[in-house]
MDAnalysis code that builds the backbone (N, CA, C; Angstrom):
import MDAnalysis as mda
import numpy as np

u = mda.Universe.empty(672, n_residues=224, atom_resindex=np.repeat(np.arange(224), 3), trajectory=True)
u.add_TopologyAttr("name", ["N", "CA", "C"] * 224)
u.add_TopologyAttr("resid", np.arange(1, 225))
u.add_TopologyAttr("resname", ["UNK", "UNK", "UNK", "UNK", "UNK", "UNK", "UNK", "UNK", "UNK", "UNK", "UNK", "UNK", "UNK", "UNK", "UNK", "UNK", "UNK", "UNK", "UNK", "UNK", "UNK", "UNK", "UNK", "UNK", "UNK", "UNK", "UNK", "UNK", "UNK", "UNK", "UNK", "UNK", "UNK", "UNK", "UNK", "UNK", "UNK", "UNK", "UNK", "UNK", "UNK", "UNK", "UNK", "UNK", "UNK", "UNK", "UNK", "UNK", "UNK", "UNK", "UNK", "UNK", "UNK", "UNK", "UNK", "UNK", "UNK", "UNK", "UNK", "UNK", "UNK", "UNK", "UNK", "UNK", "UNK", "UNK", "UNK", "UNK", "UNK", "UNK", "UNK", "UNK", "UNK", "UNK", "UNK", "UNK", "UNK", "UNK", "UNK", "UNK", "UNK", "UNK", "UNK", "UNK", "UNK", "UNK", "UNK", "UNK", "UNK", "UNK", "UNK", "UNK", "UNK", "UNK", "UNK", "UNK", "UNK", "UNK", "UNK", "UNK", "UNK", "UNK", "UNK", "UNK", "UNK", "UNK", "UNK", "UNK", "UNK", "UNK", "UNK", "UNK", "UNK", "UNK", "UNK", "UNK", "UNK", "UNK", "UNK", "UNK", "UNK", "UNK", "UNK", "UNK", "UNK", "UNK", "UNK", "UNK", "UNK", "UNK", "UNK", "UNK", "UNK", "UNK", "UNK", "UNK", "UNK", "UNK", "UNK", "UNK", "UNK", "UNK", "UNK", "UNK", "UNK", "UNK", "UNK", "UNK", "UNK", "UNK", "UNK", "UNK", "UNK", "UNK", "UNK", "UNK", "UNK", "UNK", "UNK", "UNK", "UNK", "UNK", "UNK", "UNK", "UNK", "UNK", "UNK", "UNK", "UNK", "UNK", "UNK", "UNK", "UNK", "UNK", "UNK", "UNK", "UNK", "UNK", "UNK", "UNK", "UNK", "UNK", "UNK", "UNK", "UNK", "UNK", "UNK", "UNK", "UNK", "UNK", "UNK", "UNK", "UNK", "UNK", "UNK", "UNK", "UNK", "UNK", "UNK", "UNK", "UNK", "UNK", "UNK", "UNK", "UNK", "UNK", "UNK", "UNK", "UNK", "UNK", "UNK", "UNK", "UNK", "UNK", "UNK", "UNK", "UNK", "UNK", "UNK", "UNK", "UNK", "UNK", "UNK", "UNK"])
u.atoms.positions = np.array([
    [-3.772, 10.147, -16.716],
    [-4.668, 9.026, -16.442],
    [-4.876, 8.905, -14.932],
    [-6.060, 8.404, -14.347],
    [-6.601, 8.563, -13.097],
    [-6.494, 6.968, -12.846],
    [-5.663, 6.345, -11.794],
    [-5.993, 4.962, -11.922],
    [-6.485, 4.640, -10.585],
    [-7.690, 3.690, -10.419],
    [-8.339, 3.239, -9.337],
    [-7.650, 1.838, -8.508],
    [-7.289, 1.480, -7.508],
    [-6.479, 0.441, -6.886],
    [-7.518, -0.242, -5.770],
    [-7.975, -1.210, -6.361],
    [-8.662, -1.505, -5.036],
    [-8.429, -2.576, -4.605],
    [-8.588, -2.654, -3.046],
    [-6.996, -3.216, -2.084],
    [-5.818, -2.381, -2.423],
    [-5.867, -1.313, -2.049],
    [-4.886, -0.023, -1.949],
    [-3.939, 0.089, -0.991],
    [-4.139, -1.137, -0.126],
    [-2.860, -1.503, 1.187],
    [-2.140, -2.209, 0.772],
    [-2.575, -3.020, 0.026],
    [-1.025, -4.188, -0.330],
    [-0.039, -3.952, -0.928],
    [0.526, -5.055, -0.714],
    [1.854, -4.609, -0.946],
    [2.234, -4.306, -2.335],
    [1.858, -4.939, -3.372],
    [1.625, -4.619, -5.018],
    [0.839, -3.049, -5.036],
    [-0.036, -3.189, -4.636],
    [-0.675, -2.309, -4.865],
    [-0.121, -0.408, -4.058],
    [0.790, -0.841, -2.836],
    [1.540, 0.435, -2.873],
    [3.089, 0.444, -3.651],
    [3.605, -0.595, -4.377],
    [4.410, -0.111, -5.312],
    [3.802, 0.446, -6.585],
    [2.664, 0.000, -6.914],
    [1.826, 0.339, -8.022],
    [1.709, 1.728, -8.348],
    [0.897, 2.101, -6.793],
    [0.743, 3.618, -6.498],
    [1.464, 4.846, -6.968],
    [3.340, 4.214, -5.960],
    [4.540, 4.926, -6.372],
    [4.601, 5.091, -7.725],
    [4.609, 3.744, -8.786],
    [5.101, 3.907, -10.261],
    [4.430, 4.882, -11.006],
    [2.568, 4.730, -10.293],
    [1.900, 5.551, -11.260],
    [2.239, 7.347, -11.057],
    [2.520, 7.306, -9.581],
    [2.283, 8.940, -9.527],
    [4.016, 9.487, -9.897],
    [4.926, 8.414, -9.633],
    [6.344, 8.664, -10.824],
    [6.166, 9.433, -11.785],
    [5.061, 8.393, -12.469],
    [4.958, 8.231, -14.071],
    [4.274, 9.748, -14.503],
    [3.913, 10.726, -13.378],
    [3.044, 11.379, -13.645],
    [1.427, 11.082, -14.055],
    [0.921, 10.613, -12.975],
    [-0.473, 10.239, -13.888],
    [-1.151, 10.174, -11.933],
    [-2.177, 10.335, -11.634],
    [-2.761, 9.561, -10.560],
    [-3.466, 8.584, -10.104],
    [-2.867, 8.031, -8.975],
    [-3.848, 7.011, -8.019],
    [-4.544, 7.457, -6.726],
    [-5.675, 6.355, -7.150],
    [-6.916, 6.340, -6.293],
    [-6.591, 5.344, -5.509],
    [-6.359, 4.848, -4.042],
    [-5.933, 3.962, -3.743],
    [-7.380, 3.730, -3.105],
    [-8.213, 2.380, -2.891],
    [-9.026, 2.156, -2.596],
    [-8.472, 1.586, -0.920],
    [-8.998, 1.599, 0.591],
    [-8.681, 1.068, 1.282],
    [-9.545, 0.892, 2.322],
    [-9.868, -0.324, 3.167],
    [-11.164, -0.452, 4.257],
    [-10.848, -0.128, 5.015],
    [-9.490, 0.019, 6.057],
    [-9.344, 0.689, 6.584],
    [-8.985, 2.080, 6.903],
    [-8.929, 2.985, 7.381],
    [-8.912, 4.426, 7.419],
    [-7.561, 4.549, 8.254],
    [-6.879, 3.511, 9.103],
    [-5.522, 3.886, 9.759],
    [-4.535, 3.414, 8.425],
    [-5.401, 3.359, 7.473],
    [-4.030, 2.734, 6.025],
    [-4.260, 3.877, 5.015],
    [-4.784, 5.331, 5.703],
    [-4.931, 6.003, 4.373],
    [-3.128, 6.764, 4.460],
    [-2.852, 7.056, 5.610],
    [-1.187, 7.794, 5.678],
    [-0.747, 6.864, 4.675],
    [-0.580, 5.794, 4.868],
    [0.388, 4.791, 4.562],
    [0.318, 5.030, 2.827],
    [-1.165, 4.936, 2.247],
    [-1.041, 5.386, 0.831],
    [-0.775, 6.398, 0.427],
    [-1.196, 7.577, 1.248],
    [-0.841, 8.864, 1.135],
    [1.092, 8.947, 0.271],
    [1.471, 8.498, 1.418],
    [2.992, 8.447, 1.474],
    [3.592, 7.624, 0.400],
    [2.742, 6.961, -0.764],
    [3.323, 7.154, -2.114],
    [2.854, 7.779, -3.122],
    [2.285, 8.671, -2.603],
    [1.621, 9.563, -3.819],
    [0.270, 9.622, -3.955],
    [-0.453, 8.766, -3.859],
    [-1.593, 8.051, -3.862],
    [-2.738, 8.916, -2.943],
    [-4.320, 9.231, -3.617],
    [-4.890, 9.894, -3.139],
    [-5.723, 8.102, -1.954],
    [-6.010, 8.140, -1.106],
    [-6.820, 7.370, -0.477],
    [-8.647, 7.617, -0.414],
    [-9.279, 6.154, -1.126],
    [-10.614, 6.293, -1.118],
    [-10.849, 5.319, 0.237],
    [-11.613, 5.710, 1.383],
    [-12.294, 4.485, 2.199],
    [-12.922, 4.134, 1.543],
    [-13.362, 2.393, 1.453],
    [-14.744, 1.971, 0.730],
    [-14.531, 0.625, 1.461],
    [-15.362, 0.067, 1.613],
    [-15.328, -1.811, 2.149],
    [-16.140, -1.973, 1.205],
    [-15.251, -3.059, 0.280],
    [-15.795, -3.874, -0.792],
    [-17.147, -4.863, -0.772],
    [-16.999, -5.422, 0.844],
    [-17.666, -5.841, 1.264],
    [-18.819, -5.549, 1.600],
    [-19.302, -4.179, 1.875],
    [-20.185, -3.605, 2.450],
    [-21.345, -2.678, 1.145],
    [-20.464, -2.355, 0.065],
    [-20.769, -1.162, -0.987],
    [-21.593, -2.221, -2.162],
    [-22.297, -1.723, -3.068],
    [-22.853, -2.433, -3.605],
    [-22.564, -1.266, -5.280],
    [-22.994, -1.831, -6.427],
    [-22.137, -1.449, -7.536],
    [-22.466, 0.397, -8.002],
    [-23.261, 0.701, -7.532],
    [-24.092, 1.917, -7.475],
    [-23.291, 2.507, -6.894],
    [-22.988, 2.393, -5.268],
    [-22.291, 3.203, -4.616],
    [-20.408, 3.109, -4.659],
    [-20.003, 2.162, -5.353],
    [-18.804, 1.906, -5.610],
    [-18.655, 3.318, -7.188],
    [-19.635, 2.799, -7.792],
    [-19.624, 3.882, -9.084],
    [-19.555, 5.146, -9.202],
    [-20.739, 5.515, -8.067],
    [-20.198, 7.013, -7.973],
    [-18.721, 7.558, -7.204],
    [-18.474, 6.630, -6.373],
    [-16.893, 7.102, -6.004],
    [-15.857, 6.711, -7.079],
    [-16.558, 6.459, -8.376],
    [-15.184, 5.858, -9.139],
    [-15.513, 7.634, -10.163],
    [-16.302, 8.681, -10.124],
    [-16.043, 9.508, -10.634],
    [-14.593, 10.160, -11.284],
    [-14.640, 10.232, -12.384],
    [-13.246, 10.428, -13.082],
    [-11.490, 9.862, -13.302],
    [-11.984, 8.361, -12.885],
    [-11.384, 7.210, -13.261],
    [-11.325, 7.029, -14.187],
    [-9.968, 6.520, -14.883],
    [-10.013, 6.510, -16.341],
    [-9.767, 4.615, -16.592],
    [-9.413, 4.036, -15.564],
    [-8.804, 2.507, -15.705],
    [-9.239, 2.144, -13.800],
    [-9.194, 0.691, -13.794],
    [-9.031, 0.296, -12.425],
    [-8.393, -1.180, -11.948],
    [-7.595, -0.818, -11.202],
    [-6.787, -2.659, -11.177],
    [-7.156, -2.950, -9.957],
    [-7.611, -4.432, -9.618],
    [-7.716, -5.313, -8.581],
    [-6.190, -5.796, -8.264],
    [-6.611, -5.421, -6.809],
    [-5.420, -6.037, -6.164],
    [-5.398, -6.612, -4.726],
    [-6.790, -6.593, -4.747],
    [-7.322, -6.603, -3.340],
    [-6.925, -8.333, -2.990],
    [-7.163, -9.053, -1.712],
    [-7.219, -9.891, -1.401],
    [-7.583, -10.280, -0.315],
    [-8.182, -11.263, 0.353],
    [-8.541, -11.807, 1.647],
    [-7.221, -11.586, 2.621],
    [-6.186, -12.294, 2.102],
    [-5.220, -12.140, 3.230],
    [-4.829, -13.754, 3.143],
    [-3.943, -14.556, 3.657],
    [-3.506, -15.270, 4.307],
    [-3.920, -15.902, 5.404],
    [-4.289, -14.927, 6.021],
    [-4.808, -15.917, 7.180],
    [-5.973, -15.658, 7.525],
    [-6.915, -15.792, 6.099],
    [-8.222, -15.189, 6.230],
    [-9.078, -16.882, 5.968],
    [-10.697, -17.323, 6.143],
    [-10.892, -18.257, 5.907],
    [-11.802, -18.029, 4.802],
    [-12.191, -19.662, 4.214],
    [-12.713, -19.797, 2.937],
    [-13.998, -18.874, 2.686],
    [-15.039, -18.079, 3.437],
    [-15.721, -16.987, 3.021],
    [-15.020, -16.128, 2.981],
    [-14.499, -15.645, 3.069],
    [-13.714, -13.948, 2.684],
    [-13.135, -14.010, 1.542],
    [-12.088, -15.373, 1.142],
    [-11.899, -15.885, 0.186],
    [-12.737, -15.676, -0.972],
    [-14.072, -15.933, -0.916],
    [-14.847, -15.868, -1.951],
    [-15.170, -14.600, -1.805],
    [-15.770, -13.731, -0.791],
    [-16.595, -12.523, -0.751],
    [-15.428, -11.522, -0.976],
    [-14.273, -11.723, -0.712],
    [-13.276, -10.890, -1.511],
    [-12.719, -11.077, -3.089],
    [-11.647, -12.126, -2.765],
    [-11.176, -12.549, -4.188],
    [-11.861, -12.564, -5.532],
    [-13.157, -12.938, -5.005],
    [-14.250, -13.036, -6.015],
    [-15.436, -11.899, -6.795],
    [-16.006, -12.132, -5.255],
    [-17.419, -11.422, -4.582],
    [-16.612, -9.441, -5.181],
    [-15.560, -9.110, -4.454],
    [-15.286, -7.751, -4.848],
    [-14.686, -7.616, -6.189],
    [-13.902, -8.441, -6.461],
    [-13.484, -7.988, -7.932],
    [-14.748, -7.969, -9.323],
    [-15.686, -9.106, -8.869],
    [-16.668, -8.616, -9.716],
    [-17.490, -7.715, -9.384],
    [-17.923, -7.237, -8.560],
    [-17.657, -5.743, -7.678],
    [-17.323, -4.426, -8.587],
    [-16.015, -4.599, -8.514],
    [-15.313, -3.655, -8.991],
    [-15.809, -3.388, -11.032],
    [-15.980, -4.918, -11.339],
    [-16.364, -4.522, -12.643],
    [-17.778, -4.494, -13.231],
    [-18.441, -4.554, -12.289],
    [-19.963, -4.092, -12.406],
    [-19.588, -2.510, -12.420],
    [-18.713, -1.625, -11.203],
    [-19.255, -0.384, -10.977],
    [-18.183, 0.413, -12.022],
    [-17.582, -0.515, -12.526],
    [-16.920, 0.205, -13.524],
    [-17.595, 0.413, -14.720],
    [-17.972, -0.865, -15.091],
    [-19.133, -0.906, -16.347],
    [-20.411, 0.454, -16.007],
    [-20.625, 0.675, -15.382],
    [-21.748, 1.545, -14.901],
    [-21.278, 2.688, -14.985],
    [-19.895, 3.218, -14.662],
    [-19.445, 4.218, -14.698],
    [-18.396, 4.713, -16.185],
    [-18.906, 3.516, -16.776],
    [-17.799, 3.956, -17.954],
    [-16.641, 3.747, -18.264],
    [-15.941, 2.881, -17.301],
    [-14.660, 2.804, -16.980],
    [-14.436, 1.437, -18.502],
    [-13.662, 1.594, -18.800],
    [-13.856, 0.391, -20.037],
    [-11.876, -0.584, -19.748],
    [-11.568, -0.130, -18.921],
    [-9.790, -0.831, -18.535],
    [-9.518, -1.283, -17.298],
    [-9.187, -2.603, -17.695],
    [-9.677, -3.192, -15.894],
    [-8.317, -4.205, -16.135],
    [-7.750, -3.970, -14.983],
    [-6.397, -5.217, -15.026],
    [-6.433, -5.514, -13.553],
    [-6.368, -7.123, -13.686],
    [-6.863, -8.291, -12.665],
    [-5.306, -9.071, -12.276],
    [-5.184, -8.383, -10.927],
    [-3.996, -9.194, -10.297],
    [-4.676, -10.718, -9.754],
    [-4.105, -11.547, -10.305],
    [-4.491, -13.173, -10.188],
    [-3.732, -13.689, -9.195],
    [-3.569, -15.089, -9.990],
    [-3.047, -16.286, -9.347],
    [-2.418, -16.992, -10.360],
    [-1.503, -17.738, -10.171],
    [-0.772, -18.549, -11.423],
    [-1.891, -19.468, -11.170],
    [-1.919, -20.570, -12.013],
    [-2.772, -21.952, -12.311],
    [-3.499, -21.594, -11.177],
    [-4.251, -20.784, -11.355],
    [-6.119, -20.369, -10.785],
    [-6.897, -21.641, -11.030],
    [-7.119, -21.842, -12.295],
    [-7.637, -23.046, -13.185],
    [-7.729, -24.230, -12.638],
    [-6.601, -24.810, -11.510],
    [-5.893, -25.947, -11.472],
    [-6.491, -26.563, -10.024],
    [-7.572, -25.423, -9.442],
    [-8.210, -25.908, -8.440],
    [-9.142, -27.201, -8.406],
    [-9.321, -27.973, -7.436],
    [-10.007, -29.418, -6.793],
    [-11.396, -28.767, -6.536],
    [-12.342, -29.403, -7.231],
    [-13.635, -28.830, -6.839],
    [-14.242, -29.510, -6.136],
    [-13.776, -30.655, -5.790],
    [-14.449, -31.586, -4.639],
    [-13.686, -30.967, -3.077],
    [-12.651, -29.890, -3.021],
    [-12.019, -29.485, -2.149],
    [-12.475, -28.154, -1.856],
    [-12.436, -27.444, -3.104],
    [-12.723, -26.106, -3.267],
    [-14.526, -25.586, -2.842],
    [-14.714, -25.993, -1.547],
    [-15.983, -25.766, -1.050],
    [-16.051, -25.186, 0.023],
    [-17.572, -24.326, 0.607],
    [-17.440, -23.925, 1.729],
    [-18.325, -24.660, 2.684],
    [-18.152, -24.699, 4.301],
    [-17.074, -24.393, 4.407],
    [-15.828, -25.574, 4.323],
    [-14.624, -24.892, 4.550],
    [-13.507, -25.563, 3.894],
    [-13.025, -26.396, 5.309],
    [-12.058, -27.628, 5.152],
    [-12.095, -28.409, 6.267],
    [-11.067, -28.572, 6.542],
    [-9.676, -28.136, 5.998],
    [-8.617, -28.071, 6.185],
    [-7.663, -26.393, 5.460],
    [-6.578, -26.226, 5.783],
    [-5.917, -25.023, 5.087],
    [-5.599, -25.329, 3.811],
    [-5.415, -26.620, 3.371],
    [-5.267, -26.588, 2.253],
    [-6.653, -26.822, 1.485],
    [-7.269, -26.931, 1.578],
    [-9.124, -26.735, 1.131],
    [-9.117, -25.153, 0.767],
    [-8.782, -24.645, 2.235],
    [-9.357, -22.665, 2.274],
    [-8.172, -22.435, 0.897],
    [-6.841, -23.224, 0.463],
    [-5.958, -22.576, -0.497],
    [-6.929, -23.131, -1.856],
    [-7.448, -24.182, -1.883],
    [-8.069, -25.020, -3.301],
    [-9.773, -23.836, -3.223],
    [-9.946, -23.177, -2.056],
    [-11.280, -22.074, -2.939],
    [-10.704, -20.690, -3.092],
    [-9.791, -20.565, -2.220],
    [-8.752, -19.336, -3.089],
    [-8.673, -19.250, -4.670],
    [-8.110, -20.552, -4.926],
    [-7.891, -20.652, -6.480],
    [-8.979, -20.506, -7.213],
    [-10.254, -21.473, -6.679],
    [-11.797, -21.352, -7.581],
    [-11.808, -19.626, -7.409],
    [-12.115, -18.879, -6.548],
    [-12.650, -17.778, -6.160],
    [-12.097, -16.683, -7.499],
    [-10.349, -16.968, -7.041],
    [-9.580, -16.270, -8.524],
    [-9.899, -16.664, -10.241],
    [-10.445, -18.467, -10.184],
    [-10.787, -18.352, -11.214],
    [-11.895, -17.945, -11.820],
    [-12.937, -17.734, -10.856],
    [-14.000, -17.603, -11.240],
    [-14.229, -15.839, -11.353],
    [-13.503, -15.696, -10.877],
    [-13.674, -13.926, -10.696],
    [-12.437, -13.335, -12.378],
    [-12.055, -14.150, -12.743],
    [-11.060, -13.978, -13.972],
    [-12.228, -14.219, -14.799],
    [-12.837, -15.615, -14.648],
    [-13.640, -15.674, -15.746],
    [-15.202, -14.630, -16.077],
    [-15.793, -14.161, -14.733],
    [-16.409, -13.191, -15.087],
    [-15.944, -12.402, -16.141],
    [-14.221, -11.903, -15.968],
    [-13.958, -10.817, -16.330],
    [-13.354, -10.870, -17.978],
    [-13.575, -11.897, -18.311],
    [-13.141, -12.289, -19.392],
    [-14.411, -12.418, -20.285],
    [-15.600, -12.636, -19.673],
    [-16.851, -12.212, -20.224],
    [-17.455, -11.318, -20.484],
    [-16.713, -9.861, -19.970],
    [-17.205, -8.739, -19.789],
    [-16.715, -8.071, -21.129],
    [-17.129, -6.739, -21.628],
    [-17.519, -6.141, -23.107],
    [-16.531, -5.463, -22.254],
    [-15.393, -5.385, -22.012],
    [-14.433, -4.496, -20.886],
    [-13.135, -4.881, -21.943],
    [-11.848, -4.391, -21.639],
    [-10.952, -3.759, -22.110],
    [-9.635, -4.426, -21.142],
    [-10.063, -5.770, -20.901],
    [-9.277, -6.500, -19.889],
    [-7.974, -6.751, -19.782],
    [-7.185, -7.080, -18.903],
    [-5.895, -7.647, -19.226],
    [-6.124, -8.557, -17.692],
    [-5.765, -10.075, -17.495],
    [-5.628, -10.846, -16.334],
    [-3.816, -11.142, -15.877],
    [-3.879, -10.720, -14.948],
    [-2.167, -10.967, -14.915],
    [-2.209, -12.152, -13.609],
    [-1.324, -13.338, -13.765],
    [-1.296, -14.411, -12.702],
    [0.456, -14.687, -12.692],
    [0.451, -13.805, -11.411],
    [1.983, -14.007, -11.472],
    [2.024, -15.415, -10.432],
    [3.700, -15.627, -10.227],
    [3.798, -16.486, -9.513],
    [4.094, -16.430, -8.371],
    [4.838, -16.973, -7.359],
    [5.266, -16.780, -6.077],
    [5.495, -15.649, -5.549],
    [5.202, -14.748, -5.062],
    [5.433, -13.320, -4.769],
    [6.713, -13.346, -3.487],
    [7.442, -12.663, -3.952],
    [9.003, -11.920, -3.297],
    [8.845, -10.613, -3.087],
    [9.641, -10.404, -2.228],
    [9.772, -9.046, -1.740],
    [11.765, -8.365, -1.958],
    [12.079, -9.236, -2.954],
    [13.477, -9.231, -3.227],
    [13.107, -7.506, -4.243],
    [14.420, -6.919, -4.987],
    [14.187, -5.689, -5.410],
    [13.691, -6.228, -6.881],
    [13.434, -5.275, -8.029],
    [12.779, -5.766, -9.319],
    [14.064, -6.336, -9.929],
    [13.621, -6.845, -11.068],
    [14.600, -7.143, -11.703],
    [14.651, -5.909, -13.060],
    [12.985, -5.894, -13.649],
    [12.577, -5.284, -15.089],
    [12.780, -6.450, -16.019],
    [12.974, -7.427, -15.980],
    [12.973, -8.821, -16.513],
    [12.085, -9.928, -16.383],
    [11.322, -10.339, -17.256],
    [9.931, -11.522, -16.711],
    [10.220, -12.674, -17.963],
    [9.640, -13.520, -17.594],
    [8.784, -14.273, -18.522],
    [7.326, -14.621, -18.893],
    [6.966, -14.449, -19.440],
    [5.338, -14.320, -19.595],
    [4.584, -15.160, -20.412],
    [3.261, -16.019, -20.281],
    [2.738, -16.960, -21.438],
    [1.403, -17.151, -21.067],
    [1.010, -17.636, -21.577],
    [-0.463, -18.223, -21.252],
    [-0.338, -19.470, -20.042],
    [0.716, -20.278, -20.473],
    [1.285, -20.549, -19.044],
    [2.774, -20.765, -18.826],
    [2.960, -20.595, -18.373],
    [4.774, -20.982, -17.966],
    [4.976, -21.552, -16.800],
    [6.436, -22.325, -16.684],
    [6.582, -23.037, -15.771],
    [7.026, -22.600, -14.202],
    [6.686, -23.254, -13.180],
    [6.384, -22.492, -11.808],
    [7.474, -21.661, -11.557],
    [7.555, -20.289, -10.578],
    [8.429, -19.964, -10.554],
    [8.175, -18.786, -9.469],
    [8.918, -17.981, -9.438],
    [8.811, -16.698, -8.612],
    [8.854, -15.346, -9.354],
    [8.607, -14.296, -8.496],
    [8.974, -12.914, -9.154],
    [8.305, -12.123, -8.361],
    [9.286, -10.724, -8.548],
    [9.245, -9.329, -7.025],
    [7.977, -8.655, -7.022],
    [6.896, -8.548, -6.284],
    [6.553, -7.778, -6.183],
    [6.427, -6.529, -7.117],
    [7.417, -5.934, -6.932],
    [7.833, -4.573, -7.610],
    [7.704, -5.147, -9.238],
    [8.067, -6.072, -9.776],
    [7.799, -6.525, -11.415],
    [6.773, -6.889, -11.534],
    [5.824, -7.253, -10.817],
    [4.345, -7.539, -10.845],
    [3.721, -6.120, -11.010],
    [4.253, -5.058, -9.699],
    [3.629, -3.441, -10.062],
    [4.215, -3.164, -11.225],
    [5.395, -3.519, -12.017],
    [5.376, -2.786, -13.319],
    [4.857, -3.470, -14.049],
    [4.666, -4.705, -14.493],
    [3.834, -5.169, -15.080],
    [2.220, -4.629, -15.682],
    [1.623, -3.883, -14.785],
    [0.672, -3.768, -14.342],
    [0.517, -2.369, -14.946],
    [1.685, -1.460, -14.532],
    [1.847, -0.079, -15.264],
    [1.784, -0.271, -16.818],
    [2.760, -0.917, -16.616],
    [3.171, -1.172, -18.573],
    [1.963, -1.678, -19.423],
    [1.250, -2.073, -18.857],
    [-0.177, -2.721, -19.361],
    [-0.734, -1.402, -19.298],
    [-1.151, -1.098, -18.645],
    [-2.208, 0.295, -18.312],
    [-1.359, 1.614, -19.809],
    [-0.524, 1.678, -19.346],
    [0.489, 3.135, -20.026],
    [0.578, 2.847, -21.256],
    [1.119, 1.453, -21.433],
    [1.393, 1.028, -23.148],
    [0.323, 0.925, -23.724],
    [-0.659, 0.554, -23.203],
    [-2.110, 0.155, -23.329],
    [-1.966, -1.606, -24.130],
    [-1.105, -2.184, -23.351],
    [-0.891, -4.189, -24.076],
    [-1.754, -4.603, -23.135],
    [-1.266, -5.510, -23.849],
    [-2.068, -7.120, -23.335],
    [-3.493, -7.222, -22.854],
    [-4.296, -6.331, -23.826],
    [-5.798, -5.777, -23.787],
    [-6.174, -7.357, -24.305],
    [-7.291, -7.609, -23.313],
    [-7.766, -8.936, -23.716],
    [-7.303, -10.343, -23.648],
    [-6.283, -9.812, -23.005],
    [-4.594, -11.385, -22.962],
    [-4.907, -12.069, -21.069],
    [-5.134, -13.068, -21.078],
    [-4.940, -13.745, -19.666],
    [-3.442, -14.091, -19.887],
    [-2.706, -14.165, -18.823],
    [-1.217, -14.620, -18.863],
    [-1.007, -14.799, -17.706],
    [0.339, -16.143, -17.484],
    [1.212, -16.066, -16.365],
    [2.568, -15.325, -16.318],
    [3.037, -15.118, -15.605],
    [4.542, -14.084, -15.010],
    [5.043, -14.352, -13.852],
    [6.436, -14.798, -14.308],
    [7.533, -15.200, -13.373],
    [8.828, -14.278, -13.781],
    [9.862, -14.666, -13.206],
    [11.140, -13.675, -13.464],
    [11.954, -14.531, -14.726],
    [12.313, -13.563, -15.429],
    [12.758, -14.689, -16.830],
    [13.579, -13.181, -17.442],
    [13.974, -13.351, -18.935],
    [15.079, -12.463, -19.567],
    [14.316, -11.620, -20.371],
    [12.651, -11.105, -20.876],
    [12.605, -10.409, -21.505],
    [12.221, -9.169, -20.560],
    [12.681, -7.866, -21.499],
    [11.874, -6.676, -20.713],
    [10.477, -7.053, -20.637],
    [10.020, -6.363, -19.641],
    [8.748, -5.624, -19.589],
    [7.891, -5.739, -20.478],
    [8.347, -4.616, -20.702],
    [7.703, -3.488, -22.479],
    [7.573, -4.419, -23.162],
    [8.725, -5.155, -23.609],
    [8.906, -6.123, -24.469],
    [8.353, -7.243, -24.370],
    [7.637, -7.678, -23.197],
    [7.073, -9.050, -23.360],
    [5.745, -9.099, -23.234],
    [5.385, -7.676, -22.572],
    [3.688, -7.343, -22.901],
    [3.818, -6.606, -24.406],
    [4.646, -6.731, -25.374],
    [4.128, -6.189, -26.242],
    [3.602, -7.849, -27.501],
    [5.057, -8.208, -26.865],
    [4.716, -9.576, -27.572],
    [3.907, -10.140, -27.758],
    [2.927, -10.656, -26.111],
    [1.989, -11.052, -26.302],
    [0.430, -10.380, -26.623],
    [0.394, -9.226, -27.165],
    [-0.585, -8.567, -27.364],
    [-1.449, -8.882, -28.660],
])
C-alpha cells in the first residue's frame, strides 16, 4: 500500500511514516518546505514538495499518482493566526479530498481535534480578536473540514484524539464517539492511524482517543 501524508513534517505524521515503511508498505510524505524533505527521508518516507496552499485539486491529483489511501495531518501550527487556521485546517484538508476523489483514491483518514463540535460561533470568526478566538476557529475549521468529509462517497475514518504528548506509546487507548478529556502519545495516535489504514476499521466511524486499557486492534475493531 502507497500511503499519502499531508503535513509530512509533523510530528504524528513522521511517526506515521516510520510505522508505515516498518510495516513494509510506503509513504508519500507531503511537505511545503523543501529543508524538511531529509528530515522525512530519514524515516523511510519518500518526500513530495507541494504547498497546500498554493495547489489547486487538479494539480494535487496528479502528484497523488499511485496512492492507494491518504491521511491529513497537516496543521497551521500554534502560533499561526485565525486565516491559516482556516486555509489550512480546513481550506487543505478539503483539498486533499477533492484531489483524491479525482484521482481515485477512495481511503482518507482525518487527524482531528477532540470536541471540534464544541466551538463558539459568535467567537469562532475572522478576523479573530483574542488567542482564545484564533483556538474557538481552529475548532470550527476542524469541524467543518470533518464534516465535508463525512459527506463525501469516500471510505472515511475521522480520528480526534486528545491532548497530544510526546511521552513513549503505550499500544493502549480508549476510544468512542466521545469520551472523557484526556491525553495520549503521539506515537498511539500514529498507530491508530496505521491500524485503521492496514486493518482496514473504523471505515466511516468519527471517534475520540485518549490513553485508556484497550489494544489498538482491539478498539478500532470494536467500533467498526
Amino acid at each position: 500500500m502507497k500511503i499519502a501524508i499531508a503535513g509530512g513534517h509533523g510530528q504524528i505524521a513522521l511517526l506515521l511514516a516510520r510505522l508505515i515503511t516498518d510495516a513494509g508498505h510506503d509513504a508519500l510524505a507531503i511537505v511545503r518546505n523543501p529543508a524538511h524533505v531529509a528530515d522525512v527521508e530519514q524515516q523511510g518516507a519518500t518526500a513530495l514538495v507541494a504547498d497546500l496552499e498554493q495547489l489547486d485539486d487538479d494539480e494535487l491529483a496528479i502528484r497523488l499518482r499511485g496512492v492507494d489511501a491518504v491521511v491529513f495531518a497537516a496543521g497551521a501550527g500554534p502560533n499561526s493566526g485565525a486565516e491559516r487556521k482556516e486555509a489550512v485546517d480546513r481550506d487543505a484538508a478539503i483539498l486533499l479530498a477533492d484531489a483524491a476523489e479525482r484521482r481515485g483514491i477512495d481511503r482518507y483518514v482525518m487527524i482531528s481535534s477532540m470536541a471540534a463540535d464544541t466551538y463558539d460561533p459568535e467567537r469562532a470568526v475572522v478576523p479573530a480578536r483574542s488567542e482564545d478566538d484564533v483556538f474557538q476557529v481552529y475548532l470550527r475549521a476542524k469541524s467543518e473540514a470533518d464534516a465535508d468529509l463525512r459527506a463525501r462517497n469516500l471510505r472515511w475514518t475521522i480520528v480526534r484524539p486528545g491532548a497530544l504528548l510526546d511521552t513513549p506509546p503505550q499500544g493502549t487507548v480508549r476510544v468512542g464517539r466521545t469520551v472523557p478529556r484526556g491525553s495520549i502519545p503521539r506515537a498511539d495516535v500514529a498507530a491508530v492511524v496505521l491500524h485503521a489504514l492496514l486493518d482496514d476499521t473504523a471505515v466511516g466511524v468519527q471517534f475520540e482517543v485518549t490513553s485508556g486499557d484497550a489494544p489498538i486492534a482491539a478498539a478500532l475493531q470494536a467500533i467498526s
